[in-house]
C-alpha positions as CSV (number, residue, x, y, z in Angstrom):
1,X,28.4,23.0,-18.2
2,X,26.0,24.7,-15.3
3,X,23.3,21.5,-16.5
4,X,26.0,18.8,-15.5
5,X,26.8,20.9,-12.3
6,X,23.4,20.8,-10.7
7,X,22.6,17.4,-12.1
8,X,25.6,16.0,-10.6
9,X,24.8,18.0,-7.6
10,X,21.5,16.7,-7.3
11,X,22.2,13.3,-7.8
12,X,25.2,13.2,-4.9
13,X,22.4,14.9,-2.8
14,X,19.3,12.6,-3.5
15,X,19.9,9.5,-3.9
16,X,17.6,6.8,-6.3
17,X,16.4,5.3,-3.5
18,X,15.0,8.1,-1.5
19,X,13.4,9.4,-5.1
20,X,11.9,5.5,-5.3
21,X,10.7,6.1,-1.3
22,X,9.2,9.1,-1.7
23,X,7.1,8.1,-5.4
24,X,6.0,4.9,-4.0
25,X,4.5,7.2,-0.6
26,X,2.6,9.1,-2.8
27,X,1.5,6.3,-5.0
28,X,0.3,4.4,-2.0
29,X,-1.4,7.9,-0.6
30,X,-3.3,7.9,-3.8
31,X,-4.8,4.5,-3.6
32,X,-5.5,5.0,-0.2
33,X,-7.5,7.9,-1.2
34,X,-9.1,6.0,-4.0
35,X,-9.9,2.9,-1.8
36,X,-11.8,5.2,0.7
37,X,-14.2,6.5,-1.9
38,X,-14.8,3.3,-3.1
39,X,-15.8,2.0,0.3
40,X,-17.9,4.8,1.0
41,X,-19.6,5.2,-2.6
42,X,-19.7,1.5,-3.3
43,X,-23.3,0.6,-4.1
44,X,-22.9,-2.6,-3.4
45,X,-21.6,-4.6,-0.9
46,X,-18.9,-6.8,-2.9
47,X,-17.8,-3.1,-3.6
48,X,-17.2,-2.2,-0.3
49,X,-15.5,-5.9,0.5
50,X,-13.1,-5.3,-2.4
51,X,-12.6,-1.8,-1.2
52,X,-11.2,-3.1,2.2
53,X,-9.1,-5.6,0.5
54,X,-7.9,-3.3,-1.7
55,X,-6.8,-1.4,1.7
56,X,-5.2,-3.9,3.5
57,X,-2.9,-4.1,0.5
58,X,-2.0,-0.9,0.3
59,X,-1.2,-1.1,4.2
60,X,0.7,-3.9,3.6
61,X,2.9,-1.6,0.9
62,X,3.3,0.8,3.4
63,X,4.1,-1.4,6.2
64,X,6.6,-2.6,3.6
65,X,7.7,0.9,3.4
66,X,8.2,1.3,6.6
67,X,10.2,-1.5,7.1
68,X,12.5,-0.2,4.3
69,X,12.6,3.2,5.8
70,X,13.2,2.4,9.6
71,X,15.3,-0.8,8.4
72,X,13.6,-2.8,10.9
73,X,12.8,-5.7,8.8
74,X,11.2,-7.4,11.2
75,X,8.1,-5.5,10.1
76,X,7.7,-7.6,7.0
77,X,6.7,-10.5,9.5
78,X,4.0,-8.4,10.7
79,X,3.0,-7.6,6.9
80,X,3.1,-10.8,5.7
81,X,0.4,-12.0,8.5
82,X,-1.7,-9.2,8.1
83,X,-2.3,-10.3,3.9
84,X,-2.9,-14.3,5.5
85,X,-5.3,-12.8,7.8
86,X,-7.1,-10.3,5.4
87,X,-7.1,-13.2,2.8
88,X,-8.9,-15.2,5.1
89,X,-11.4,-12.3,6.0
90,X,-12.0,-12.1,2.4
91,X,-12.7,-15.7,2.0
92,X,-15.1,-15.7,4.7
93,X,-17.1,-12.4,3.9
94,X,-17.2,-13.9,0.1
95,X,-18.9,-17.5,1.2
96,X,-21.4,-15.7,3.5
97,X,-22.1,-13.3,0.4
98,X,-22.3,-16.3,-1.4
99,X,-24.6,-18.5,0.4
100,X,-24.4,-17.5,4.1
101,X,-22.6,-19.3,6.5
């Protein structure tokens, strides 16, 4: 009887989609983290180019986030032109990797 108390509680409380907020902010934390130490111990450079798009991703997701969080959806515009531009950063660091421009 106390079990359905405090999980009813909880639940009334907390609601799924602050829970889902707050996994996906550390999630996101977490591959910032891991995107950092592959830029800086990438031995290569295609490494450290797929580290930074690997970033711009994630800050996509948490501009998404944000957008969610403030519900100022407007932000998604801003998100969705920051991937067109880093796609087209990535395309141009790859040809000049490739055979220089």
């Amino acid at each position: 009887m106390t079990d359905d108390i405090l999980t009813t509680n909880f639940f009334t409380i907390v609601s799924l989609t602050e829970i889902t907020v707050v996994i996906s902010a550390v999630l996101i934390f977490f591959s910032i983290v891991f995107g950092i130490i592959r830029l800086v111990i990438g031995p290569e450079t295609v490494d450290r180019v797929v580290a930074i798009d690997l970033l711009t991703i994630v800050t996509i997701a948490l501009i998404a986030l944000l957008a969610h969080q403030a519900e100022r959806y407007i932000y998604l515009d801003v998100a969705l032109v920051y991937g067109l531009l880093s796609f087209l950063g990535v395309l141009a660091v790859a040809r000049y990797l490739e055979k220089g421009i």
